[in-house]
C-alpha positions as CSV (number, residue, x, y, z in Angstrom):
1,X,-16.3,21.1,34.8
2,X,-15.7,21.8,31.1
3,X,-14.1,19.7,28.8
4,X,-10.2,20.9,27.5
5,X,-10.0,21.9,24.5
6,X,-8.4,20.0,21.9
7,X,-4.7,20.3,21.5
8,X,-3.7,21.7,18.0
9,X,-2.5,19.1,15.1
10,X,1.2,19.8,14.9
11,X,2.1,19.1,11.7
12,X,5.8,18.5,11.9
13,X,8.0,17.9,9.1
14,X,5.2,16.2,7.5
15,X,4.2,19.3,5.2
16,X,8.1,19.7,3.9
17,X,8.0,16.4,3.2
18,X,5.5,16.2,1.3
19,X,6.6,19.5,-0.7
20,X,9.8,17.4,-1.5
21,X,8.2,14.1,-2.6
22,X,6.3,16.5,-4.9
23,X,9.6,18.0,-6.4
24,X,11.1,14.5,-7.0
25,X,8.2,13.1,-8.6
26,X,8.2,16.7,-11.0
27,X,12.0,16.1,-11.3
28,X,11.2,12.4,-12.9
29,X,8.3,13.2,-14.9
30,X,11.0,15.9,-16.4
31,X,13.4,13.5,-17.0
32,X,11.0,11.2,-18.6
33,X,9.8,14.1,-20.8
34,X,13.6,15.0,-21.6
35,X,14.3,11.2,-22.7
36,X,11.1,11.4,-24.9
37,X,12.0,14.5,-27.0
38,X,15.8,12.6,-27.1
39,X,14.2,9.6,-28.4
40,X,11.9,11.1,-30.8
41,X,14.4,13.2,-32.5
42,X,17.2,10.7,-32.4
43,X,17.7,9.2,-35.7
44,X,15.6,11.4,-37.7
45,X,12.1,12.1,-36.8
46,X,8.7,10.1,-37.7
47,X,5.4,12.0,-37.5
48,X,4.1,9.2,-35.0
49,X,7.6,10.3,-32.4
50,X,7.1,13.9,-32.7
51,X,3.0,13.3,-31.9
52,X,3.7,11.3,-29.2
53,X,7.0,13.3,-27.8
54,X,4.0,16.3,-28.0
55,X,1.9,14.8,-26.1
56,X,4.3,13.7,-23.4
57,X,5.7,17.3,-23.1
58,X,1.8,18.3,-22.6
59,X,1.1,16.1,-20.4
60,X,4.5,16.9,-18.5
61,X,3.0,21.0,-18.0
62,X,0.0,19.4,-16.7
63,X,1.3,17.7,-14.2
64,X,3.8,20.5,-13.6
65,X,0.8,23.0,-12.8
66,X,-1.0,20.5,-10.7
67,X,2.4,20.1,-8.4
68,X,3.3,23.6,-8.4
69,X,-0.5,23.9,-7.1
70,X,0.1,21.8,-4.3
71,X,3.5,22.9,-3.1
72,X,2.5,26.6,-2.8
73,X,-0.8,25.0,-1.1
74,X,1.4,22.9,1.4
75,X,3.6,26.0,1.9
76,X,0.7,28.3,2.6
77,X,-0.4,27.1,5.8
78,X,0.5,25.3,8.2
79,X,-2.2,22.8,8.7
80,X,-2.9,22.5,4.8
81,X,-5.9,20.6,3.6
82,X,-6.2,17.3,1.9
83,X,-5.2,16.9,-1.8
84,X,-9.0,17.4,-3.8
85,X,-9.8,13.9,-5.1
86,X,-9.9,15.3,-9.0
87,X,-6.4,17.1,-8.4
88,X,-5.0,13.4,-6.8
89,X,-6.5,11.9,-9.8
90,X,-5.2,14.2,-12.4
91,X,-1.7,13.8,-10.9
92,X,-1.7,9.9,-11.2
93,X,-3.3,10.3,-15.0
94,X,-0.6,12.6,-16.0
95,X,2.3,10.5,-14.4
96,X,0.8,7.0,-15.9
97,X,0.0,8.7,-19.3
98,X,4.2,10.0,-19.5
99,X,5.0,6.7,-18.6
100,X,3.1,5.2,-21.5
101,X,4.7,8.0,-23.8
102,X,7.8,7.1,-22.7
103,X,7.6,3.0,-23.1
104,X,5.9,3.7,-26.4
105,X,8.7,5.6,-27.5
106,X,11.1,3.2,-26.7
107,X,9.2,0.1,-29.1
């Protein structure tokens, strides 16, 4: 008697729902990177503001590549594979880094 083979992983909704949590989080890191160039340039400009609104908007198309990466990814196949341990770190490094931008803008 031979064993059956193993059932193929249905995926689900899981796949789309991950695409969509990856278009929110892109959606917020834009809106972050919006309210730095805002802040920076509100009230006349200092060298430090425009510095760090520069390095928020680069570190906003960084994370921007790194998402589109993974959406066409998810939306390639249908059992895609895990998110790449540097990629997953990247991600987090951009999102903290706009973060910091942001609250240092704001002091």
């Amino acid at each position: 008697m031979t064993p059956a083979a193993a059932p193929e992983r249905d995926p689900g909704l899981q796949p789309e729902r991950t695409r969509l949590a990856w278009r929110r989080t892109t959606l917020s890191s834009t809106v972050a990177a919006v309210l730095a160039v805002r802040t920076a340039l509100h009230g006349g400009a200092s060298a430090a503001a425009v510095a760090v609104c520069a390095a928020c908007c680069g570190l906003w198309l960084a994370f921007l590549l790194l998402a589109h990466r993974r959406i066409r990814t998810l939306a390639s196949t249908p059992a895609p594979p895990p998110l790449p341990h540097r990629q997953a770190a990247a991600a987090v490094l951009c999102t903290v880094a706009v973060a910091v931008c942001a609250a240092t803008l704001l002091l």
